[in-house]
C-alpha positions in Angstrom: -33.5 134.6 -93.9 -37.5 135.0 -93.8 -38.3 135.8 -89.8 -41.5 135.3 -88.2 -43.6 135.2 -85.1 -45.7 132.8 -83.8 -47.9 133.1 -80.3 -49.5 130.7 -78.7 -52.2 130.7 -75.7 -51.1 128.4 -72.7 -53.2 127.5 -69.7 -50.8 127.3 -66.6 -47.6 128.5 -65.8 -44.8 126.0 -66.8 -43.2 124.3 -64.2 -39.2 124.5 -63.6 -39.0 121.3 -66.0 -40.5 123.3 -68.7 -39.2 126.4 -67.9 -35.8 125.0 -68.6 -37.0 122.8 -71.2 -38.2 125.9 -72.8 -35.4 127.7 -72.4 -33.3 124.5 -74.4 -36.0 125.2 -77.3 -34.0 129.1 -77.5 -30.9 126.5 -78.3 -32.3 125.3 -81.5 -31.0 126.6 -84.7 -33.5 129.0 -86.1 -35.1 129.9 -83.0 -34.3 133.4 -82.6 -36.1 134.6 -80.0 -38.9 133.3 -77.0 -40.7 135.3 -74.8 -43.7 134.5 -72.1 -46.1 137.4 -71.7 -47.7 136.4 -68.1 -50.4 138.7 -68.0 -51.5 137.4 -71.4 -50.8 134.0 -70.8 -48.9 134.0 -74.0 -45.5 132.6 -75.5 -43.8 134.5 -78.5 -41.4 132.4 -81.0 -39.5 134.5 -83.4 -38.0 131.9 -86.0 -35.8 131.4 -89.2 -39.2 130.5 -91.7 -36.1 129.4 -94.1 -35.0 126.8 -91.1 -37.9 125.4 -88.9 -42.2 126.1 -89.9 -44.7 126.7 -87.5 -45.4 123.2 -86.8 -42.2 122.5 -85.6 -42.5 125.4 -83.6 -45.5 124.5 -82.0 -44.1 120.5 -81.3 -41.0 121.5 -79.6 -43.1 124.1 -77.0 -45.0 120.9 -76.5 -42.2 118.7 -76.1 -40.9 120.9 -73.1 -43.7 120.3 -71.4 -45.8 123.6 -72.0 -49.8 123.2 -72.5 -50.6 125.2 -75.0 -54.4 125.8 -75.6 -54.7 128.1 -78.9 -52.2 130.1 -81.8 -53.3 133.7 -81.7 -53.7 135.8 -85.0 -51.0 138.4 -84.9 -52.9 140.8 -87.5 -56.5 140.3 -88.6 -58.0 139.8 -91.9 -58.8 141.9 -94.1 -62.6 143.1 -95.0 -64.5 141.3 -98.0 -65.0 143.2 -100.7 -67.8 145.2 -101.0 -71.0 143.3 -103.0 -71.6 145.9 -106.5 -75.0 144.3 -106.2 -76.0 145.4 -102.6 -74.0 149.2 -103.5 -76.5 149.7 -106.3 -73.9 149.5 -109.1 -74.2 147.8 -112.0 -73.3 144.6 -112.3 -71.1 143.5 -115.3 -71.9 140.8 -118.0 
């Protein structure tokens, strides 16, 4: 089993339809875990990566009737490299 998290931005509150919709979507095999952050305005899926992908993910949130605006970045990427050239090294041939 290969678990991961997925958060997503949402613009308003979901009503009691989606709230119960939503809470169908925890019903779903793979689905391991959903939780709303209201401060944040955010929705957390933990999921079986061997069972559903983020797409799916992001459909059935949908399909209950949330409006979801944007997926957040859980880490950020790393740095470039630094350029030899612009550190005054040699560059190799």
């Amino acid at each position: 089993m290969t678990q991961l998290d997925v958060v997503y931005r949402y613009s308003t509150p979901p009503s009691e339809a989606a709230a119960l919709a939503i809470g169908r979507v925890r019903e779903v095999y793979g689905v391991r875990s959903v939780s709303f952050d209201e401060t944040e305005t955010t929705i957390r899926v933990e999921y079986d990566a061997t069972r559903l992908n983020e797409a799916t993910i992001h459909q059935l949130l949908r399909r209950a009737g949330l409006d979801l605006t944007e997926r957040l970045k859980l880490f950020s990427d790393p740095p470039p490299p630094p350029d030899p050239a612009a550190a005054g090294q040699p560059q190799s041939k």
